[in-house]
C-alpha positions as CSV (number, residue, x, y, z in Angstrom):
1,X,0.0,0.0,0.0
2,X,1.1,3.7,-1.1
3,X,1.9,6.0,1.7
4,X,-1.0,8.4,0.2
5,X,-3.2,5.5,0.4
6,X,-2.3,5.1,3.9
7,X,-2.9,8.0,5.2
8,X,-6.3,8.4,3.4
9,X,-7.1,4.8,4.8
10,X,-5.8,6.1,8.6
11,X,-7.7,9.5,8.5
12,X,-10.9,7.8,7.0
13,X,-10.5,5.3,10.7
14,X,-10.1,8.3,12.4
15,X,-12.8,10.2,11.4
16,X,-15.3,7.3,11.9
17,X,-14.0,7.1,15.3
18,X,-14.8,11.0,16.0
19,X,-18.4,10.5,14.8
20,X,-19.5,7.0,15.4
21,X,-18.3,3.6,16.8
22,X,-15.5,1.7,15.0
23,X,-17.8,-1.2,13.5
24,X,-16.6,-4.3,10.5
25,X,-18.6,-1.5,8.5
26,X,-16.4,1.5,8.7
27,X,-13.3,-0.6,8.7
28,X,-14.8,-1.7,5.0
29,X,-15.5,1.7,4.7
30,X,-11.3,2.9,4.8
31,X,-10.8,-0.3,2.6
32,X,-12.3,0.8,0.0
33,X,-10.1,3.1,-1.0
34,X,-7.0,1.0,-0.8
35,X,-5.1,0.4,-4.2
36,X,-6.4,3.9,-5.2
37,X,-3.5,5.0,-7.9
38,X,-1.9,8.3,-6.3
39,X,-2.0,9.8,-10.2
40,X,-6.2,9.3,-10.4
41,X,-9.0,11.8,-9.1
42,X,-11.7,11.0,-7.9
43,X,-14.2,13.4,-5.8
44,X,-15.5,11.0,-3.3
45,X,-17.6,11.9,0.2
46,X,-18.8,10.2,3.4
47,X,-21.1,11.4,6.3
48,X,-21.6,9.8,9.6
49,X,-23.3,6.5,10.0
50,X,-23.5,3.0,9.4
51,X,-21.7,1.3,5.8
52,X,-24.9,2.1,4.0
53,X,-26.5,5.0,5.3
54,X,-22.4,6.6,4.9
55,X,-23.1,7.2,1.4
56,X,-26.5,9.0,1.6
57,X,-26.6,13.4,0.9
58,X,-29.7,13.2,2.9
59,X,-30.2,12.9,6.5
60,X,-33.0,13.1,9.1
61,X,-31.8,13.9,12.5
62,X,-33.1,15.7,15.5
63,X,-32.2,18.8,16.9
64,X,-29.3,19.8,18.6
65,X,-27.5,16.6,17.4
66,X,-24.3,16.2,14.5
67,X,-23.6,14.9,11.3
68,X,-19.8,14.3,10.5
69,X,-18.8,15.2,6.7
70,X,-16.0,14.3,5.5
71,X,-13.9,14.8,2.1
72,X,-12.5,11.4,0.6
73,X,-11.6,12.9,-3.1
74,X,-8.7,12.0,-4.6
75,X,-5.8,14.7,-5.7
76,X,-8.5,17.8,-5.2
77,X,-6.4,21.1,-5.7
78,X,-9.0,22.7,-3.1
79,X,-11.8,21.7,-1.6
80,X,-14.5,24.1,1.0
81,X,-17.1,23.3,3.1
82,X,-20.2,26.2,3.6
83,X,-22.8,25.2,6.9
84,X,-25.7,26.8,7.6
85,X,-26.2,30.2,9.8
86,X,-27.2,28.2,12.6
87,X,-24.7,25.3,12.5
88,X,-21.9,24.9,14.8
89,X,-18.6,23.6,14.3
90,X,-17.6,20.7,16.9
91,X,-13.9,20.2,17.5
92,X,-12.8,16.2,17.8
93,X,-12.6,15.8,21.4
94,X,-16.2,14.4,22.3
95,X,-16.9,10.7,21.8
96,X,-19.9,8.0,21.4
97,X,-21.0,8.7,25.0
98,X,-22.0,12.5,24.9
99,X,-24.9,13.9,24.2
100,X,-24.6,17.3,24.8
101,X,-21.9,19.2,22.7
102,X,-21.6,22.6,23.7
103,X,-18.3,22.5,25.0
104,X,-16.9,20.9,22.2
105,X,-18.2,23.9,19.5
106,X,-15.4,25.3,18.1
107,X,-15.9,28.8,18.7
108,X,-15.7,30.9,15.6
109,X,-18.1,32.4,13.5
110,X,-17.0,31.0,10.0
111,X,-19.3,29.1,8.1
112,X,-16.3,28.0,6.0
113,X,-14.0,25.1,6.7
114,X,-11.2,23.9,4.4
115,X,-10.7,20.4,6.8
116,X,-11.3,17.3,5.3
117,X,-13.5,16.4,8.2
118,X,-16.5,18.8,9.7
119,X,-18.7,17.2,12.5
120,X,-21.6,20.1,12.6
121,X,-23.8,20.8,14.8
122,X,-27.5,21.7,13.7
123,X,-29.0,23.9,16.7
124,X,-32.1,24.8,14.4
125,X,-35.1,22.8,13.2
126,X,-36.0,22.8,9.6
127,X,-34.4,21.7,6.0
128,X,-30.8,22.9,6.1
129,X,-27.9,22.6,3.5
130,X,-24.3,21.3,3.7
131,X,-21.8,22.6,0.4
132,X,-19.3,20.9,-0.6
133,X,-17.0,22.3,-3.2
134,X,-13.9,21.2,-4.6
135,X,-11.4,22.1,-8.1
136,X,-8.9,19.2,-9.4
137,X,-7.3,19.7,-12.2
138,X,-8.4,16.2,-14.2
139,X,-12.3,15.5,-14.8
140,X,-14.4,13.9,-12.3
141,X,-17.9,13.0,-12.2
142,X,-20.0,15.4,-11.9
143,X,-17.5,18.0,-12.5
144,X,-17.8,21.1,-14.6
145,X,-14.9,22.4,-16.6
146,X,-14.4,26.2,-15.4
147,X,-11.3,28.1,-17.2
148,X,-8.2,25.3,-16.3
149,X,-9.7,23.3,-14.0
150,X,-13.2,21.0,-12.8
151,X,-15.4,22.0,-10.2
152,X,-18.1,20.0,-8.0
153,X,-20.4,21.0,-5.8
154,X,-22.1,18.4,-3.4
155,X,-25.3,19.5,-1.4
156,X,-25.9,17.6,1.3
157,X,-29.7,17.9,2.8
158,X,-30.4,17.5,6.6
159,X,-33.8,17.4,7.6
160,X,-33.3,18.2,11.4
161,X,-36.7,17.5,13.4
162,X,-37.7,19.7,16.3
163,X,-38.1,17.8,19.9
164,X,-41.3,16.9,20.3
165,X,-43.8,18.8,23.1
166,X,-46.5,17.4,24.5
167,X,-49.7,19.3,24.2
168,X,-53.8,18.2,25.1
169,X,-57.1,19.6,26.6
170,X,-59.1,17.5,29.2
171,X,-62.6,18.0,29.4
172,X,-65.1,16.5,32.2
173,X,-69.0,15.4,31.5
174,X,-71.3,17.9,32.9
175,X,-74.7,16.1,34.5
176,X,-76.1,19.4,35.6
177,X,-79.0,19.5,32.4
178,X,-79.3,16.6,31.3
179,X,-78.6,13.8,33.5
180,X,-79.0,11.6,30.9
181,X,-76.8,12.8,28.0
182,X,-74.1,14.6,29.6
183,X,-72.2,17.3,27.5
184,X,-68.3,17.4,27.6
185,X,-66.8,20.6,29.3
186,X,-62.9,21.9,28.9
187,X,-61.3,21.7,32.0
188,X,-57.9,22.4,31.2
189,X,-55.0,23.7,28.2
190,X,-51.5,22.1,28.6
191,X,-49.7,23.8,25.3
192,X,-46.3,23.9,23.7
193,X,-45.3,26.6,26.2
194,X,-45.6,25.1,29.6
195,X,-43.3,22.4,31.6
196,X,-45.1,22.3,35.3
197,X,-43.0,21.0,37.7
198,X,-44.1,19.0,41.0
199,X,-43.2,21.7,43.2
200,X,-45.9,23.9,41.5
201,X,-49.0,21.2,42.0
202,X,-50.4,23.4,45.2
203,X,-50.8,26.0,42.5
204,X,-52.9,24.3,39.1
205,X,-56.2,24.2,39.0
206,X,-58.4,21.2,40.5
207,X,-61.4,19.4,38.5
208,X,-63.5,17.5,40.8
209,X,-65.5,14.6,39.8
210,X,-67.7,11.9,41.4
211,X,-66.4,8.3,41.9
212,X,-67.5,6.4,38.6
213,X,-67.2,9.7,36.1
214,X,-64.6,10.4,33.7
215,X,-62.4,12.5,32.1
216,X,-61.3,12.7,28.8
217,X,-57.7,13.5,27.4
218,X,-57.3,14.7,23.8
219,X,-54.1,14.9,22.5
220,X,-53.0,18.4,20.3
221,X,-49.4,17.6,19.8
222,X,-48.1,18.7,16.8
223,X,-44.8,20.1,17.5
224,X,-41.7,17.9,16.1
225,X,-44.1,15.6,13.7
226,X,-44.8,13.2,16.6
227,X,-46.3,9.6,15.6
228,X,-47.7,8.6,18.7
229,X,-48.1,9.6,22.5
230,X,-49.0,7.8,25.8
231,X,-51.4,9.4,29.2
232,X,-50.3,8.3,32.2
233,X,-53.4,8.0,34.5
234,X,-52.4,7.8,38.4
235,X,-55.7,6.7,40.1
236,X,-57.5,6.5,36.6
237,X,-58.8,3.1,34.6
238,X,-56.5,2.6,32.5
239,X,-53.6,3.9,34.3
240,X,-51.7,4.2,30.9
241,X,-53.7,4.8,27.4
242,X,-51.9,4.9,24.3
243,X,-55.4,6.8,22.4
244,X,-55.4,9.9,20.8
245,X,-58.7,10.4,22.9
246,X,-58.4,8.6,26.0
247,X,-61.7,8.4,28.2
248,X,-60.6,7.6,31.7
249,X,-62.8,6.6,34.4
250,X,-62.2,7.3,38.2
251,X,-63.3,4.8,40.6
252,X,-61.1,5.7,44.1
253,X,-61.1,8.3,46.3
254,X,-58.3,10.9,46.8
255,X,-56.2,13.7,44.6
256,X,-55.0,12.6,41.4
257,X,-52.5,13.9,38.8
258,X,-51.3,12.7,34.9
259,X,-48.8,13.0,32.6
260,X,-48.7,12.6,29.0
261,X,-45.7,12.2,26.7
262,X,-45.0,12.5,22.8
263,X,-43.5,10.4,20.7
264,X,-41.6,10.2,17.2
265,X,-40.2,6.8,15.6
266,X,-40.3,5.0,12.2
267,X,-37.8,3.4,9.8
268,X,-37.2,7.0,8.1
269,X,-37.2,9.3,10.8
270,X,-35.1,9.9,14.2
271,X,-36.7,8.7,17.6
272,X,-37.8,11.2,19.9
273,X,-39.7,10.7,22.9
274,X,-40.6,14.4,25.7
275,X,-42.8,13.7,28.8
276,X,-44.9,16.4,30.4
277,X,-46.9,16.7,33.7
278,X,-50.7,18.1,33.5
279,X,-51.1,21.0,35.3
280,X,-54.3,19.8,36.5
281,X,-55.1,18.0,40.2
282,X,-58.3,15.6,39.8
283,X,-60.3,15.0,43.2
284,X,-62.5,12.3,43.1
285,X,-65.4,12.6,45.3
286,X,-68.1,10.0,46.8
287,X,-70.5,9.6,44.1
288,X,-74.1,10.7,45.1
289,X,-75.0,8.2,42.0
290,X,-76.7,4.4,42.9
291,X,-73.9,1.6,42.8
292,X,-75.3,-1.0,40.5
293,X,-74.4,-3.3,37.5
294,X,-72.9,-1.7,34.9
295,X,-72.5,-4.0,32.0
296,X,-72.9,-7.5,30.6
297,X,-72.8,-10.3,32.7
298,X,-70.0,-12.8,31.2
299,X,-68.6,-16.4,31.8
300,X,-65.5,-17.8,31.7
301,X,-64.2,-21.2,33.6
302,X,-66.8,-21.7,35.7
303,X,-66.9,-18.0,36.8
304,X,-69.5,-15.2,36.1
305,X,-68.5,-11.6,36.3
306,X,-69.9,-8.6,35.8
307,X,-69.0,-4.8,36.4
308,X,-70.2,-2.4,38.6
309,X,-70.7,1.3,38.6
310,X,-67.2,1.9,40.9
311,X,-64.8,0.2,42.9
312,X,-66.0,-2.5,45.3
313,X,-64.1,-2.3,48.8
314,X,-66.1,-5.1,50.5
315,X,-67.8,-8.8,49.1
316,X,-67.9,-10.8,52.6
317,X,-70.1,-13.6,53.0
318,X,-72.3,-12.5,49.8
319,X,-72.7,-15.9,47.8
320,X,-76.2,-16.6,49.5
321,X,-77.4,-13.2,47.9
322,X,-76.8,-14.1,44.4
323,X,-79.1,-17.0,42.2
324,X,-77.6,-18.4,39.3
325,X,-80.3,-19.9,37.3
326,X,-80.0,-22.6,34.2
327,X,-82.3,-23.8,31.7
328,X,-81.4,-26.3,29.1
329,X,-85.0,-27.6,27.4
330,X,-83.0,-30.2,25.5
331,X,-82.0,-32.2,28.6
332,X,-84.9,-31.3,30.7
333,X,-82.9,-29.1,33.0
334,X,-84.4,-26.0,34.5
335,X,-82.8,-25.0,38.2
336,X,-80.7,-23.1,40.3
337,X,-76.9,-24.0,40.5
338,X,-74.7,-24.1,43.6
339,X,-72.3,-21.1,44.0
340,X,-69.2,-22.0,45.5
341,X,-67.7,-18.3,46.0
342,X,-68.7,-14.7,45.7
343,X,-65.5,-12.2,45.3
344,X,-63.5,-9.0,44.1
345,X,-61.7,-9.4,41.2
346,X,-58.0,-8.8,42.2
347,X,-56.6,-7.0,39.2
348,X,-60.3,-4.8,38.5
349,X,-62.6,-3.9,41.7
350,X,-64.9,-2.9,39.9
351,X,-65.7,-6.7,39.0
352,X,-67.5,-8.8,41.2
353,X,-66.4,-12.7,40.5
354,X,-68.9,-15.2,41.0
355,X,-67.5,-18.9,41.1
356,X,-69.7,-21.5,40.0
357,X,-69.8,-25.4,41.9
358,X,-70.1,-27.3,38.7
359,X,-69.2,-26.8,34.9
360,X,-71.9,-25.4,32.8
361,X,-72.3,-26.4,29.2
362,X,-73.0,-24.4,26.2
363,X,-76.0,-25.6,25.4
364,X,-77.6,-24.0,28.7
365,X,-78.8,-20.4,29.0
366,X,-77.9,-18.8,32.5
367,X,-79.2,-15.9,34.1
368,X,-77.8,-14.4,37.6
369,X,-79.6,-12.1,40.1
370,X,-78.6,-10.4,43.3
371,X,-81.4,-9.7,46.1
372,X,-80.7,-8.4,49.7
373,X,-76.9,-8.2,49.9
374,X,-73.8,-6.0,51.5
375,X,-71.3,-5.3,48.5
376,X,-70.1,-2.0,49.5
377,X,-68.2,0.0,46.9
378,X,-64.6,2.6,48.1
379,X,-67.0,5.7,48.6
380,X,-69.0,3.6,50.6
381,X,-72.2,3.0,48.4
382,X,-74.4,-0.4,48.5
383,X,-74.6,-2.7,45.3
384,X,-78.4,-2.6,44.5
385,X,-80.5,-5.3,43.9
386,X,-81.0,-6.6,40.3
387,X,-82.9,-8.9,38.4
388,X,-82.1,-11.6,36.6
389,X,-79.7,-10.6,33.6
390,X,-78.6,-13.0,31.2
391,X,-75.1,-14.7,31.4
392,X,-73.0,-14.5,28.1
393,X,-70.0,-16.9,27.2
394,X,-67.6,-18.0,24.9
395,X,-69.4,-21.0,23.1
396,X,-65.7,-23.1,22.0
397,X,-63.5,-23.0,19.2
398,X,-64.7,-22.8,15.6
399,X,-64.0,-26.0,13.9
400,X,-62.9,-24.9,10.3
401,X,-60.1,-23.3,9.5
402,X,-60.3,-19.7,10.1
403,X,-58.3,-18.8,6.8
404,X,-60.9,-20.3,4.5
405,X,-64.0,-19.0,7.2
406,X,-63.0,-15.7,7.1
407,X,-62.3,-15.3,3.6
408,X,-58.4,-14.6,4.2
409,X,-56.6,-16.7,1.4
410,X,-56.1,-14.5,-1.7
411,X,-56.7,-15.4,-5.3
412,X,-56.6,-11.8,-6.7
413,X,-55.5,-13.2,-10.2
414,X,-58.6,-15.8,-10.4
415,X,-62.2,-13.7,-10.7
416,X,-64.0,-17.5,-11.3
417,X,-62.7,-18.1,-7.4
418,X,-64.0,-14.5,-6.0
419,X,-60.6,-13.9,-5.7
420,X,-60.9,-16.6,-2.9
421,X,-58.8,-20.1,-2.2
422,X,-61.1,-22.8,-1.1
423,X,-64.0,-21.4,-3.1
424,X,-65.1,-21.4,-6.0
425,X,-68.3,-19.5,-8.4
426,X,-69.8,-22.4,-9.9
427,X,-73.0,-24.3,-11.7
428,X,-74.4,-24.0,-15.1
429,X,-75.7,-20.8,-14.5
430,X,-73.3,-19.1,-13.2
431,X,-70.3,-16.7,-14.2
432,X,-69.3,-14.5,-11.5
433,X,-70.3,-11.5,-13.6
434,X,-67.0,-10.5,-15.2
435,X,-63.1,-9.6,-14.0
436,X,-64.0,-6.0,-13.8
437,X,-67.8,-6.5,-12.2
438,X,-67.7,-10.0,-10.2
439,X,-70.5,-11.0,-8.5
440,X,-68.6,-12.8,-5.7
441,X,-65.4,-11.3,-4.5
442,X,-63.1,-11.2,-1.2
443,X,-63.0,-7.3,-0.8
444,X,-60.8,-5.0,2.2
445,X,-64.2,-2.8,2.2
446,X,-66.0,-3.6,5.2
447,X,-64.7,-6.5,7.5
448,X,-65.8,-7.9,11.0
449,X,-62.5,-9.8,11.8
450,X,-59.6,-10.1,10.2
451,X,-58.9,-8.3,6.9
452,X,-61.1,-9.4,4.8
453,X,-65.0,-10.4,4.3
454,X,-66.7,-11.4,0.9
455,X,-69.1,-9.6,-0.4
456,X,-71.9,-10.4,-3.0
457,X,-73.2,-7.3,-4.8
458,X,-76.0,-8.5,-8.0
459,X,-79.6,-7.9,-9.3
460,X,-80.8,-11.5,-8.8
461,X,-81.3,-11.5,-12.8
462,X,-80.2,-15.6,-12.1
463,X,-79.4,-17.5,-9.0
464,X,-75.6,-17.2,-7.5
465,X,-73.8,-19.7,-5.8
466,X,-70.0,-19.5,-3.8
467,X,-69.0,-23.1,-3.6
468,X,-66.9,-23.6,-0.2
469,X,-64.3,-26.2,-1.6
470,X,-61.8,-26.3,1.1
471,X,-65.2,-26.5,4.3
472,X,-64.0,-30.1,5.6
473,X,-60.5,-30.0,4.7
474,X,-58.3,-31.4,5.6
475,X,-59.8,-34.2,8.4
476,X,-63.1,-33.6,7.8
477,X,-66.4,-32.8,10.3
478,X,-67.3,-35.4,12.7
479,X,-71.0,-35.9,12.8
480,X,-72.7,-33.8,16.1
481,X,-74.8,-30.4,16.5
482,X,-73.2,-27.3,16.2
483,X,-74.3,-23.7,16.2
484,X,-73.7,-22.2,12.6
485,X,-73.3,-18.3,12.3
486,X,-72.6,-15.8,9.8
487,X,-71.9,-12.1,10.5
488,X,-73.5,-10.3,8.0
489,X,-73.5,-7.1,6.9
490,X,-76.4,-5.5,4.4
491,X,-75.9,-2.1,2.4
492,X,-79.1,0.5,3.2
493,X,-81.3,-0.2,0.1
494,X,-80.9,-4.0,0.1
495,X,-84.4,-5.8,0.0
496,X,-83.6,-9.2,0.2
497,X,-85.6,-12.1,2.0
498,X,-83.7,-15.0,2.0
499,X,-80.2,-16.7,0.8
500,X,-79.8,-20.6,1.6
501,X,-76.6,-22.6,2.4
502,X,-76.2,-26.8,1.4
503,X,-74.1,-29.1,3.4
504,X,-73.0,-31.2,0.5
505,X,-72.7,-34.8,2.1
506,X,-74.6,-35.8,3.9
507,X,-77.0,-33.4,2.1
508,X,-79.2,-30.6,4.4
509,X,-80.4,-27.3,3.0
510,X,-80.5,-24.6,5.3
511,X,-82.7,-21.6,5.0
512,X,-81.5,-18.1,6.2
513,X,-84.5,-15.1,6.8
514,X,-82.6,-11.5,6.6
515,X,-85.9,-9.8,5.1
516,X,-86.2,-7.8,9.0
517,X,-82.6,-7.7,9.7
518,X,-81.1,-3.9,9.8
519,X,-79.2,-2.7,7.5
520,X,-75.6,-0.7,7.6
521,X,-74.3,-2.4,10.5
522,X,-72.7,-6.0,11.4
523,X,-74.9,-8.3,12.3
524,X,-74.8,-12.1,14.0
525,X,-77.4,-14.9,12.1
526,X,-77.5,-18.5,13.5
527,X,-78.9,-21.5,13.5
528,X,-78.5,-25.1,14.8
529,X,-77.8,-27.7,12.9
530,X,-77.8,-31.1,13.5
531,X,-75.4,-33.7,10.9
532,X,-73.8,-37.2,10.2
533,X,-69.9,-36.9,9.8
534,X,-68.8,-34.8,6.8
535,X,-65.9,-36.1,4.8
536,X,-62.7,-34.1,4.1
537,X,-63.3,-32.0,0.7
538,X,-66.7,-31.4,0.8
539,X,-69.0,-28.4,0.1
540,X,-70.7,-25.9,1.9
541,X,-72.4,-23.4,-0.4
542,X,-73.9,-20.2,-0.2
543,X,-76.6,-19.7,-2.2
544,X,-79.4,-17.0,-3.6
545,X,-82.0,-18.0,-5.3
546,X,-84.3,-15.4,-7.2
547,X,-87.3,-18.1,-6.3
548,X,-86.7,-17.3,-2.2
549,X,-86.6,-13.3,-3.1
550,X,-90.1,-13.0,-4.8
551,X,-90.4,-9.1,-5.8
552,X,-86.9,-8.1,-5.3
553,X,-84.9,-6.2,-8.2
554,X,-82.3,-3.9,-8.6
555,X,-78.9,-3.8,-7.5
556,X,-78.5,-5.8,-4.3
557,X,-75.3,-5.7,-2.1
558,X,-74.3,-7.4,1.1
559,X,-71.2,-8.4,2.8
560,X,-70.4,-11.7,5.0
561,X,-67.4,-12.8,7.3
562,X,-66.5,-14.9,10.3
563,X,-68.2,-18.1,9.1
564,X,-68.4,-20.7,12.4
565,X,-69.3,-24.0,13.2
566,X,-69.3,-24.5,16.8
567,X,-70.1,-28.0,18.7
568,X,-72.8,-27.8,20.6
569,X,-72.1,-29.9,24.5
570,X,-75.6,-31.6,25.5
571,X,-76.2,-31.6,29.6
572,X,-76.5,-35.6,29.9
């Protein structure tokens, strides 16, 4: 190796130690110019970073942070470096571990440097521009002949991101009017120009709200293009929401406080995370509001649980209070069923667990009711009676494959399939429209689960039919009852009555009535069906007939997804 080459390959190390950690990357970077001839030229640059990103004129970085530049070329008779009005020259003493270079700008007023290397500091947000600009006496790309000798200029772009800054109103429900249908009232500003402190808490405001209300947290950031943001809710439920409008319930007693902070990250831009108090002290008050069930009752392993209106404090001795009541007219059975245990969930008081002495079955219908008891809530507020409520629960695990039952597999490329594996458009009648019209198609549009539905959209000018292929692959259906369901949702302006769907072997036709179910929103259908086994490979179609829609015409549209067959357990 050349001396020059040397020395180019030595100050090339150098640099990347100044600017970055010494990695297999930069040490390819100084080989690359080894075996350079000292008689070529060559303009040639680098800028801080990683093998790849070495070689890129533009950068994204945030404020108050460095790029190192420096000039590679080969046998330049000059070369100059211009920064911007607000960048700052950095000497070469810092190293990987600082983070804040004030002491290390070199302090002069130039914007010109004739060094090879230039770390700069960019101490102002917006697009700024780097020159580069260098004379040899040879051509070199990108070079422009001037009198006796080539000139380049290089531009390099930074885009240098301002530090993010939290900013959000809160707003609290006001009862006073209308009980009933609360209106939302601003409580509270925190904008770009405020950081409280903790010391300063005696001195914000205070917002004070009942046990059981809320408050709701809209985030305004803009500042630094953030990409997400978190609250931080001491005392609220949930303690931590990641929404851009967070609505927060307060079930405890006592002077609360939040925080929120603002985020920036991606693949193309540079991470920047600021956190901010809310200069805002929430009191939660006793509620002057009844303590009673506040949602669905729900079952899950032999336990029923179901919210209330706050936090319960007390559940002692309360199982005798509570009936759970089961009915299952198949098997006869119509009784109350023993309760082994009445209690406070750990993790959520404000649900009340109820455990259950023997296994139910899905097949049953439950109800639970609560008459006479003591569950006492934090503010000190008495669980009112209810009656019975019906008991909702997970029915079991779909038995077909939730690819082909929720219309996932694509076939974009194959109209005759509806764009669909495991289906298929198909009898004598029928042609799936056209590639730029079909009939049947998996569409992105409007989808329960998953991302996709499939959605038929016709005039019922002939009878239509989706083949399910792929229904009993690959083991096939072993004979049983199960509970079939669609979710189905049909377009405002659809008329239709009636679709049917065929078991292929052994053969059952099932009829489905939509004629009075709403339109423009997601609805469940099901039935229960009774069936031998079902062999691997065979059908299950979904069909509509113009003879089940008498007096329906025009253009008819409807969307349907999440497809189960779930086996029904009988109480022997």
């Amino acid at each position: 190796m050349n001396t020059k080459i040397k020395t180019w390959a030595i100050l090339l190390l150098s640099v990347i130690t100044f600017t970055t950690s010494c990695t297999d990357d930069d040490i390819s970077l100084a080989e690359d110019f080894i075996g350079v001839s000292d008689d070529f030229s060559s303009f040639k640059w680098y800028t801080s970073g990683t093998k790849t990103t070495s070689r890129e004129s533009e950068k994204v970085i945030n404020l108050d942070t460095y790029v190192g530049f420096f000039d590679v070329s080969e046998n330049a008779l000059s070369h100059q470096w211009t920064i911007p009005e607000s960048g700052k020259f950095l000497n070469k003493e810092f190293t990987e571990t600082d983070s804040i270079y004030d002491k290390f700008i070199v302090p002069s007023t130039s914007l010109v440097s004739n060094d090879d290397l230039i770390n700069v500091l960019f101490t102002e947000a917006g697009v700024k521009e780097v020159i580069l600009f260098d004379t040899f006496k040879d051509s070199v790309t990108d070079a422009v002949l001037v009198g006796d000798y080539w000139q380049v200029e290089k531009v390099f772009t930074i885009d240098v991101f301002k530090n993010t800054n939290p900013e959000c109103k809160v707003f609290k429900y006001d009862y006073s009017v209308d009980p009933e249908n609360p209106t939302l009232v601003e409580v509270i500003t925190l904008d770009a120009s405020q950081d409280p402190t903790e010391e300063s808490a005696s001195s914000w405001p205070t917002v004070s709200i009942e046990a059981g209300e809320e408050l709701v947290y809209v985030d305004k950031s803009t500042i630094g293009r953030p990409s997400s943001r978190k609250f931080y809710l001491n005392g609220g439920k949930p303690d931590v929401s990641s929404k851009d409008t967070a609505v927060i319930k307060y079930n405890k007693l006592g002077v609360f406080t939040a925080n929120m902070e603002s985020s920036r990250a991606g693949d193309s831009i540079p991470k920047y995370t600021r956190n901010k108090l809310i200069p805002l002290n929430i009191e939660v008050l006793p509620s002057t509001k009844p303590f009673v069930i506040g949602g669905n009752a729900q079952l899950e392993d032999r336990v029923i649980s179901f919210a209330v209106t706050g936090e319960a404090a007390e559940a002692v001795n309360q199982k005798d209070f509570f009936t759970v009541h089961v009915t299952n007219e198949a098997a006869g059975f119509d009784q109350n069923v023993a309760i082994e245990s009445v209690s406070i969930n750990k993790e959520d008081a404000t649900l009340i667990e109820i455990k259950l002495v023997d296994a139910v079955f899905n097949t049953d219908e439950i109800e639970v009711s609560f008459n006479g008891g003591n569950i006492v809530s934090v503010d000190e507020r008495v669980l009112v009676d209810f009656d019975a409520v019906p008991v909702k629960f997970d029915l079991g695990e779909n038995v077909l494959d939730n690819d082909w039952s929720s219309y996932e597999k694509n076939r974009a490329d194959f109209w005759k399939s509806a764009m669909l594996f495991g289906y298929w458009v198909g009898n004598s009648n029928d042609d799936n429209g056209s590639t730029s019209a079909p009939i049947w198609q998996q569409t992105d549009e409007k989808v329960f689960e998953g991302n996709f539905s499939v959605v038929y959209q016709f005039d019922l000018s002939k009878n239509m039919t989706l083949q399910g292929s792929d229904f009993s692959k690959p083991n096939g259906i072993p004979e049983g009852t199960y509970r079939i369901s669609y979710m189905i949702y049909l377009e405002p302006g659809n008329t239709m009555k009636m679709f049917t769907t065929a078991i292929q072997v052994p053969f059952q036709l099932l009829e489905w009535d939509i004629e009075n179910l709403p339109r423009g929103e997601w609805v469940e259908i099901s039935q229960v069906v009774t069936t031998g086994a079902i062999p691997s490979g065979k059908r299950f179609d979904l069909k509509v007939d113009i003879s089940n829609n008498p007096g329906v015409s025009g253009a008819q549209k409807m969307y349907f997804d999440a497809v189960k067959w779930i086996p029904l357990v009988p109480r022997t």
